[in-house]
DSSP file (Angstrom, degrees, kcal/mol; ACC not computed):
  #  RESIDUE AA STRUCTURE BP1 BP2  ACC     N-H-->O    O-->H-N    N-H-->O    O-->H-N    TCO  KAPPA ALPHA  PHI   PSI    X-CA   Y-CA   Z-CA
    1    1 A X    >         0   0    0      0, 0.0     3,-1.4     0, 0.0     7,-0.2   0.000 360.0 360.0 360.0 -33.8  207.5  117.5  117.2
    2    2 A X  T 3   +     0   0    0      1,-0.3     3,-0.1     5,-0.1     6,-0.0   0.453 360.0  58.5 -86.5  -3.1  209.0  115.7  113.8
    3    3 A X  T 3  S+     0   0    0      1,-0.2     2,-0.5     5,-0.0    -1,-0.3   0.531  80.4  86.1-104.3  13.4  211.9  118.3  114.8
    4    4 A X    <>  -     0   0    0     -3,-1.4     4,-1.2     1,-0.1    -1,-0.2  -0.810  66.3-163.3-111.0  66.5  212.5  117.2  117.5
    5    5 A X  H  > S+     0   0    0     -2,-0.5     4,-1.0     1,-0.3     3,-0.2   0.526  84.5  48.0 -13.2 -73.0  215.2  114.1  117.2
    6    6 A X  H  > S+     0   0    0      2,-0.3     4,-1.1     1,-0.3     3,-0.5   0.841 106.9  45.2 -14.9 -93.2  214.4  112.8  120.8
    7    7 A X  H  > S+     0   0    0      1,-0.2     4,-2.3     2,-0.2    -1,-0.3   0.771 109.4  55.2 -76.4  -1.6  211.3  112.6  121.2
    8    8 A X  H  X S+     0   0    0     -4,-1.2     4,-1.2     1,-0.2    -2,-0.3   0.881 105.7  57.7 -77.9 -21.4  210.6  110.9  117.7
    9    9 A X  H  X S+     0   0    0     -4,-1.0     4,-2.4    -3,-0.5     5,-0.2   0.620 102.0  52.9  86.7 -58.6  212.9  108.4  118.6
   10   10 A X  H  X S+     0   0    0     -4,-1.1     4,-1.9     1,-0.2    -1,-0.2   0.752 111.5  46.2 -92.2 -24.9  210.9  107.8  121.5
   11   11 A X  H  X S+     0   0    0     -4,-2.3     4,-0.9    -5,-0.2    -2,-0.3   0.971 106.9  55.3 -50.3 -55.9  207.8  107.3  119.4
   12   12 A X  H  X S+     0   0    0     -4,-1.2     4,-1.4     1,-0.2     5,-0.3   0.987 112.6  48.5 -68.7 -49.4  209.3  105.3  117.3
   13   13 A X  H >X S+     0   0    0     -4,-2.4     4,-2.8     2,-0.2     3,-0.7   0.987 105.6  46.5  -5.8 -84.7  210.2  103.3  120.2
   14   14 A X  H >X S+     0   0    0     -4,-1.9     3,-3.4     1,-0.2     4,-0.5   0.720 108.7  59.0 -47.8 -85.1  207.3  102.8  122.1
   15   15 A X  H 3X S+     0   0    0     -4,-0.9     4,-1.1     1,-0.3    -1,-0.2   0.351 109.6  47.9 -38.3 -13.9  205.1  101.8  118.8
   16   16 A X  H <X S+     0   0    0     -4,-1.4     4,-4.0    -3,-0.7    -1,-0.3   0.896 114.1  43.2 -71.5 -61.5  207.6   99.0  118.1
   17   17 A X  H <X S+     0   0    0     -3,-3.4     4,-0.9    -4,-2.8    -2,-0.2   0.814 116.3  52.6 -67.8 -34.8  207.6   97.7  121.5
   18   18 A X  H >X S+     0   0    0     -4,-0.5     3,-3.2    -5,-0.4     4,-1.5   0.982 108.7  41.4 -69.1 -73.9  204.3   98.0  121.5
   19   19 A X  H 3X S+     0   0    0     -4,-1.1     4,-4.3     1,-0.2    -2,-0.2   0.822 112.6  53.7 -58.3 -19.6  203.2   96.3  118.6
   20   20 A X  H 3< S+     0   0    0     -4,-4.0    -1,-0.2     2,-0.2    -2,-0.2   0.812 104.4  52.9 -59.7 -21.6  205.3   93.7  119.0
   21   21 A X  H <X S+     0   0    0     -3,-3.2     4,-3.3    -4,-0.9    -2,-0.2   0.662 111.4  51.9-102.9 -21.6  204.0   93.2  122.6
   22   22 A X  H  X S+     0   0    0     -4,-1.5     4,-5.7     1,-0.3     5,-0.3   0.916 110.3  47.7 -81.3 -40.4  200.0   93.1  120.6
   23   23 A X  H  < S+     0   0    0     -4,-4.3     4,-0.5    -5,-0.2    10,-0.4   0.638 114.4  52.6 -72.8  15.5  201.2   90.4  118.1
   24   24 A X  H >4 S+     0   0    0      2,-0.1     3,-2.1    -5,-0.1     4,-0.2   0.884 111.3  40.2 -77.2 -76.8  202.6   88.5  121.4
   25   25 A X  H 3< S+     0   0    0     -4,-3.3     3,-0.5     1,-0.4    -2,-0.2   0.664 118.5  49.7 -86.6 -16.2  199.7   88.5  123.3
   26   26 A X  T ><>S+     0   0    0     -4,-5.7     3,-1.1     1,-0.2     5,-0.9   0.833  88.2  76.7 -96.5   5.2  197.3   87.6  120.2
   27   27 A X  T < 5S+     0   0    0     -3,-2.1    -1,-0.2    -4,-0.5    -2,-0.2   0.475  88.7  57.3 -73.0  -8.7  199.0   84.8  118.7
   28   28 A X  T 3 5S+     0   0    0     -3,-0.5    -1,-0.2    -4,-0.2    -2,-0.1   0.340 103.2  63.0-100.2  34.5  197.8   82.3  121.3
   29   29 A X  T < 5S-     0   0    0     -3,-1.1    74,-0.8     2,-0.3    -2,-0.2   0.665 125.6-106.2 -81.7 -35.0  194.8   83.5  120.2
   30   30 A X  T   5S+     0   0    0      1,-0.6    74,-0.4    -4,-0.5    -3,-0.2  -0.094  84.7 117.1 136.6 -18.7  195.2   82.3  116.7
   31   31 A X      < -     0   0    0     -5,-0.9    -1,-0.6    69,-0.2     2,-0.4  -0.493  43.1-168.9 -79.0 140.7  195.9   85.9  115.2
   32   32 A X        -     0   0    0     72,-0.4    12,-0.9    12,-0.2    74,-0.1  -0.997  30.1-109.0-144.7 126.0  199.5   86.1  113.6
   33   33 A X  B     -A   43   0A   0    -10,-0.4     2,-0.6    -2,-0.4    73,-0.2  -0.208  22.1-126.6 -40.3 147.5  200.7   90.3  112.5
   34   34 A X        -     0   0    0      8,-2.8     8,-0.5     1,-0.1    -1,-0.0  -0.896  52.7 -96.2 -50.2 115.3  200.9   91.1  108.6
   35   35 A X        +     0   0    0     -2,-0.6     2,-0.2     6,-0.1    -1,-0.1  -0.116  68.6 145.5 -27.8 149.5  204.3   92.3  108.8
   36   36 A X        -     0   0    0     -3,-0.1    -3,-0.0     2,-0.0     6,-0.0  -0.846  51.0-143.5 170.2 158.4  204.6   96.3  109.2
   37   37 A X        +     0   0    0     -2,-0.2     2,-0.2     4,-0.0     4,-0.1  -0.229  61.6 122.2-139.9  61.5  206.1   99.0  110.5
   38   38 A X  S    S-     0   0    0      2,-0.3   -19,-0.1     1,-0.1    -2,-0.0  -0.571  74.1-112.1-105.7 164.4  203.4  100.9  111.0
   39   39 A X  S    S+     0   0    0     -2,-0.2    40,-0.7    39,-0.0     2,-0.4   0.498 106.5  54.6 -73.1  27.1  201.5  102.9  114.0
   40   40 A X  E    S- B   0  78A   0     38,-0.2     2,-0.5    36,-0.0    -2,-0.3  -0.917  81.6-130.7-137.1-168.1  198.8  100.4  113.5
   41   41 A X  E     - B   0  77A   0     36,-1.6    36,-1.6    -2,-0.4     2,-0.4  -0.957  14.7-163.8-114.1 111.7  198.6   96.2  113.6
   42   42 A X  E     + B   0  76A   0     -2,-0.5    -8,-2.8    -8,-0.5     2,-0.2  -0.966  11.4 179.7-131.7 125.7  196.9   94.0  110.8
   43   43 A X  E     -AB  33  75A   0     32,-1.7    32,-2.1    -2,-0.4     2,-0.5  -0.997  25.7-122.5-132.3 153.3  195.9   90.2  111.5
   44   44 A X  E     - B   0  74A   0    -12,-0.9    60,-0.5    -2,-0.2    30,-0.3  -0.706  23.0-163.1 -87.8 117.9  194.2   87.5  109.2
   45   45 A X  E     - B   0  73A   0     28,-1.6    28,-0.6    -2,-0.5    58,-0.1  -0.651  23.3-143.7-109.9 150.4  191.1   86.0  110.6
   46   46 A X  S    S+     0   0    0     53,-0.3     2,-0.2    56,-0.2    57,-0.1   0.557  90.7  42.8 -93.3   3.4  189.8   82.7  109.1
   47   47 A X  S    S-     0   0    0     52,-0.2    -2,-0.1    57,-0.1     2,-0.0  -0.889 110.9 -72.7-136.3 177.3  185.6   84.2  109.7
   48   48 A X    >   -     0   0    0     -2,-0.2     3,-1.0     1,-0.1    51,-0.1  -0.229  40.4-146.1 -70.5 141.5  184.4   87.8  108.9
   49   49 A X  T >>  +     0   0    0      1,-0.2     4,-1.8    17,-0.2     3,-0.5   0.126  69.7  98.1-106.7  50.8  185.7   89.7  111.4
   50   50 A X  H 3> S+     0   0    0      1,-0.2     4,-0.9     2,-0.2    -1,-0.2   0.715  81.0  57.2 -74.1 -35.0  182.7   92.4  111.8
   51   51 A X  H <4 S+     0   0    0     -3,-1.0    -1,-0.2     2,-0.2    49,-0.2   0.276 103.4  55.5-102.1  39.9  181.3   90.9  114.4
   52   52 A X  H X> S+     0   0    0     -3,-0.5     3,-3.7    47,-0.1     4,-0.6   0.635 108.0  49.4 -96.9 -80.2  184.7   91.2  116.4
   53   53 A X  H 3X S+     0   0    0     -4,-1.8     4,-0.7     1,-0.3    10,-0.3   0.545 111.3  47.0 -74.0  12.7  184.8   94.6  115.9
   54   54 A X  H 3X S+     0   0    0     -4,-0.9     4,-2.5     3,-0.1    -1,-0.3   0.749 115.1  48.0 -79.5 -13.2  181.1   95.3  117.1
   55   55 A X  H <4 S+     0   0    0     -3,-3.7    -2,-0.2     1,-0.2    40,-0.1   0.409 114.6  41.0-110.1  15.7  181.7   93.3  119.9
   56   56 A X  H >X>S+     0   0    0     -4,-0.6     3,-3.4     2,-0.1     5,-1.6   0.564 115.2  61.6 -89.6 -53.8  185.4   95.2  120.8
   57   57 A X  H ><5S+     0   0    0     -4,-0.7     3,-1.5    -5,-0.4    -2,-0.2   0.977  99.9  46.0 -60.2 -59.6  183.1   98.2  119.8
   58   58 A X  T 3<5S+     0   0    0     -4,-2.5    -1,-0.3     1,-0.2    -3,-0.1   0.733 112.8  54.2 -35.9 -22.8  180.5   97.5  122.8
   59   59 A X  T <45S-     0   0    0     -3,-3.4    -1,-0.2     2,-0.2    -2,-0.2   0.651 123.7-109.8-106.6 -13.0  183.6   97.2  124.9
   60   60 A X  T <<5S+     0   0    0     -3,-1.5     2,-0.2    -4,-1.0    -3,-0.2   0.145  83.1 123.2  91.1  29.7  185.0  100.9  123.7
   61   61 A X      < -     0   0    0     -5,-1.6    -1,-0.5    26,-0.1     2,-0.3  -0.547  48.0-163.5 -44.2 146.6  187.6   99.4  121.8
   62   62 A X        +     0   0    0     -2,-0.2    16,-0.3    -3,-0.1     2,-0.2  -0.788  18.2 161.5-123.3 124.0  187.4  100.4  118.0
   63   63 A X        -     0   0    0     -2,-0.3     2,-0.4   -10,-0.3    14,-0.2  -0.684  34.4-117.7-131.1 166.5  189.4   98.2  115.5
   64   64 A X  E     -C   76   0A   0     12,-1.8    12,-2.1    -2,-0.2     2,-0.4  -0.997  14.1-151.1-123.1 122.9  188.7   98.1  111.3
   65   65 A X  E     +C   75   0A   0     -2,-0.4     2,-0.3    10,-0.2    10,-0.2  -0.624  26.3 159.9 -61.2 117.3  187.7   95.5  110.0
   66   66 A X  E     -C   74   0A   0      8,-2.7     8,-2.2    -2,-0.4     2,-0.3  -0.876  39.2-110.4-136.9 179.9  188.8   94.9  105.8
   67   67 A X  E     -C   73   0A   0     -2,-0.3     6,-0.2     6,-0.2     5,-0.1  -0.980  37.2-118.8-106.0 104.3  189.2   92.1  103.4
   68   68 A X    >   -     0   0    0      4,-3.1     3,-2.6    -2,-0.3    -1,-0.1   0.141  36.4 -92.8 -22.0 147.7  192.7   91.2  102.5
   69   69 A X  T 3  S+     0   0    0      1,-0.2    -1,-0.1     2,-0.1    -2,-0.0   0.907 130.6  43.8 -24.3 -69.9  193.7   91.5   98.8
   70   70 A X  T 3  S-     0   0    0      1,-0.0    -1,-0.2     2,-0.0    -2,-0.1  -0.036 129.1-100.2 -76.3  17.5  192.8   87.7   98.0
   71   71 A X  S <  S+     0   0    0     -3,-2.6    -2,-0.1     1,-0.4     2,-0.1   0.194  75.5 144.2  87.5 -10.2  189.6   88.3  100.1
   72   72 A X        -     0   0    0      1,-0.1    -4,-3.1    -5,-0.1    -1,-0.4  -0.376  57.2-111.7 -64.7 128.3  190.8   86.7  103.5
   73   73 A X  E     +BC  45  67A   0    -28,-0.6   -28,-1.6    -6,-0.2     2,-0.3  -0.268  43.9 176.9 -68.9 164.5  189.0   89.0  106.6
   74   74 A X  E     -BC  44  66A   0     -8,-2.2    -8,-2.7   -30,-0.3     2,-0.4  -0.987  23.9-139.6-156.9 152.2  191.6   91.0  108.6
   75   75 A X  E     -BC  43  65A   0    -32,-2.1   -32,-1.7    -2,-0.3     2,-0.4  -0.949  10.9-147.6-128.5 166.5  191.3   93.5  111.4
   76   76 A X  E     -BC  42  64A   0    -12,-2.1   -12,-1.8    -2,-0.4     2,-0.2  -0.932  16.6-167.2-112.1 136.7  193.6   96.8  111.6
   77   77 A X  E     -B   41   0A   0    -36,-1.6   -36,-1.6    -2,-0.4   -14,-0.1  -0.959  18.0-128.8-119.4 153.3  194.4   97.8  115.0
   78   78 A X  E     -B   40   0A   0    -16,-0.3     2,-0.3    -2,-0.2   -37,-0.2  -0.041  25.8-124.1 -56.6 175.5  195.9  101.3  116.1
   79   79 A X        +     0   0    0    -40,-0.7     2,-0.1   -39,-0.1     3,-0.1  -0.948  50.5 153.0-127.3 136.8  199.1  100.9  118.4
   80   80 A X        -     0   0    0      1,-0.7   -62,-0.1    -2,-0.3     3,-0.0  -0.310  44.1 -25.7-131.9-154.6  198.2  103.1  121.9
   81   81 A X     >  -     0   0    0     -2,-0.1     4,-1.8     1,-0.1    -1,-0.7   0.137  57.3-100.6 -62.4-177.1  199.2  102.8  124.8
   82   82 A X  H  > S+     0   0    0      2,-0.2     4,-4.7     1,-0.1     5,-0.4   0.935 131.3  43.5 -46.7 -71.1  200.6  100.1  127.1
   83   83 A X  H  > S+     0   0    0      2,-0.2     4,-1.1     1,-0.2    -1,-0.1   0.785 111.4  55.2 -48.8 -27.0  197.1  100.0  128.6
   84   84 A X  H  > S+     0   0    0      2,-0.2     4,-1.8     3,-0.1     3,-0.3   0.987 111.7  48.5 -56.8 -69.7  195.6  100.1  124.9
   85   85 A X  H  X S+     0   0    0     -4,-1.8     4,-2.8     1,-0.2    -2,-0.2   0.866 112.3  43.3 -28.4 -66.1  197.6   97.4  124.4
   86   86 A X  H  X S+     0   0    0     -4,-4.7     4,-1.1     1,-0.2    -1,-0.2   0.936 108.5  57.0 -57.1 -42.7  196.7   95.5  127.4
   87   87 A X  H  X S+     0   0    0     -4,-1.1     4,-0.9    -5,-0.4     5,-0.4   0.859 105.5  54.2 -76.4 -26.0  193.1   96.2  127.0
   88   88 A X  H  X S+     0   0    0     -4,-1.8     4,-2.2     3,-0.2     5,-0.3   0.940 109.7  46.6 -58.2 -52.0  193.0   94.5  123.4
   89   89 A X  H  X S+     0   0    0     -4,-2.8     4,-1.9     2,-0.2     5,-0.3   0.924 111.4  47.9 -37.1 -99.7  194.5   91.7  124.4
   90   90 A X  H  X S+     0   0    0     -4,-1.1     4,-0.9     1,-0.3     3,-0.3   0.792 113.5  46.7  80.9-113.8  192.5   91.2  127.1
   91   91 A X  H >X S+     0   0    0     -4,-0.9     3,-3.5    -5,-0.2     4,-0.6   0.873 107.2  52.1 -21.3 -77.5  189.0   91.9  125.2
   92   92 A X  H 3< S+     0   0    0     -4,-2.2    -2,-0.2    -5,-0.4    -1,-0.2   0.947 109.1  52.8 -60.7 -31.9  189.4   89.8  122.1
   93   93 A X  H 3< S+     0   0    0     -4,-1.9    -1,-0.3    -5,-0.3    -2,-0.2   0.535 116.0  41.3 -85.4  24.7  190.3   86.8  124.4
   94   94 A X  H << S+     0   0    0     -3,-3.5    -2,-0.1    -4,-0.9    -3,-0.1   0.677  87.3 100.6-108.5 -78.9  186.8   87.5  126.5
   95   95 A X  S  < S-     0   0    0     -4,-0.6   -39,-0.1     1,-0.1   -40,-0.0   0.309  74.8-137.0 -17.5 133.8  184.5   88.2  123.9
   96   96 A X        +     0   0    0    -41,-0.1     2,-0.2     4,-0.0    -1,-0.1   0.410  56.9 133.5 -94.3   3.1  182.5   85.2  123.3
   97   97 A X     >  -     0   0    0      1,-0.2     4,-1.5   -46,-0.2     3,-0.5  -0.270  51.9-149.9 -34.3 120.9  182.7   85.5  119.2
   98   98 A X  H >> S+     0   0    0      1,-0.3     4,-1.1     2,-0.2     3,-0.6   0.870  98.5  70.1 -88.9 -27.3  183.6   82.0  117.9
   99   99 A X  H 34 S+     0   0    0      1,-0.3   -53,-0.3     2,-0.2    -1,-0.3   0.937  98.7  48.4 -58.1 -38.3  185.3   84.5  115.0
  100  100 A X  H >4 S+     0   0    0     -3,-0.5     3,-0.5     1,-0.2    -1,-0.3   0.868 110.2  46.4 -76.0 -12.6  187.7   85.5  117.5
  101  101 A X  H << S+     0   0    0     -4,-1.5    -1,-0.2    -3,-0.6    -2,-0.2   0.491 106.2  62.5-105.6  13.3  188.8   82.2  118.7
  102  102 A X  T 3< S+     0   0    0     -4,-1.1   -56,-0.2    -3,-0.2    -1,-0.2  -0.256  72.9 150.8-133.8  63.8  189.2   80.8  115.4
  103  103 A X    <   -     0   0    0    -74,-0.8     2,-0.2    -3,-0.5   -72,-0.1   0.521  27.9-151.4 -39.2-158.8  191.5   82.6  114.2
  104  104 A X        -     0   0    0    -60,-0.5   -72,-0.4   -74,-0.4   -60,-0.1  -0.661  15.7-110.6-161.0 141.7  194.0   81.8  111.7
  105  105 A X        -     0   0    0     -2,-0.2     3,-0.5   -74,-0.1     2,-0.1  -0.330  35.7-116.5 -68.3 152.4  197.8   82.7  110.3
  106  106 A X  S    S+     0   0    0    -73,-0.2    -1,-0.1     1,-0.2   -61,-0.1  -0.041 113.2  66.7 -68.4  26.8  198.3   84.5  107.1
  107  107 A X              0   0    0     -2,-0.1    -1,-0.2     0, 0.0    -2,-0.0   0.386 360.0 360.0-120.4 -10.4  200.0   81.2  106.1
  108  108 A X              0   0    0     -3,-0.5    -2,-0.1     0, 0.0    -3,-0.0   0.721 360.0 360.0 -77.3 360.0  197.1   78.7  106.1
């Protein structure tokens, strides 16, 4: 496939479009991207964000939860589909975790 001009192109594609389209829909959620340009999505949450991803997990979501350098919680998530996409969104602003709705930006 990685010889194949075309379709990496179209990879590289989508996973841009994509991830821009997850830090859209969670930043009036309070989550703001780590820069990257990677297949996955990292945002800084101001409470531990473990009980996000059990309660994504329950939903058959699966995100990773880590601790930032300077100890601030974070979640990773993978870039999927459209529908991935959609359903992430979607989920973290249902879930009733008070961690997910008080988020926070990497600048605060």
């Amino acid at each position: 496939a990685f010889e194949d001009a075309a379709y990496v192109a179209k990879v590289l594609e989508h996973t841009a479009r994509e991830r821009q389209r997850l830090a859209a829909g969670l930043a009036p959620l309070g989550f703001e991207e780590i820069p990257s340009r990677a297949n996955f999505a990292s945002f800084v949450a101001r409470e531990d964000c473990g009980l996000i991803a059990k309660e994504l997990a329950a939903l058959g979501i699966l995100i990773v939860p880590f601790a930032m350098s300077d100890g601030r919680p974070a979640i990773r998530i993978s870039i999927g589909t459209r529908e991935d996409t959609d359903a992430v969104v979607h989920s973290l602003a249902a879930i009733p975790s008070s961690a997910a709705k008080a988020a926070t930006t990497v600048n605060a």
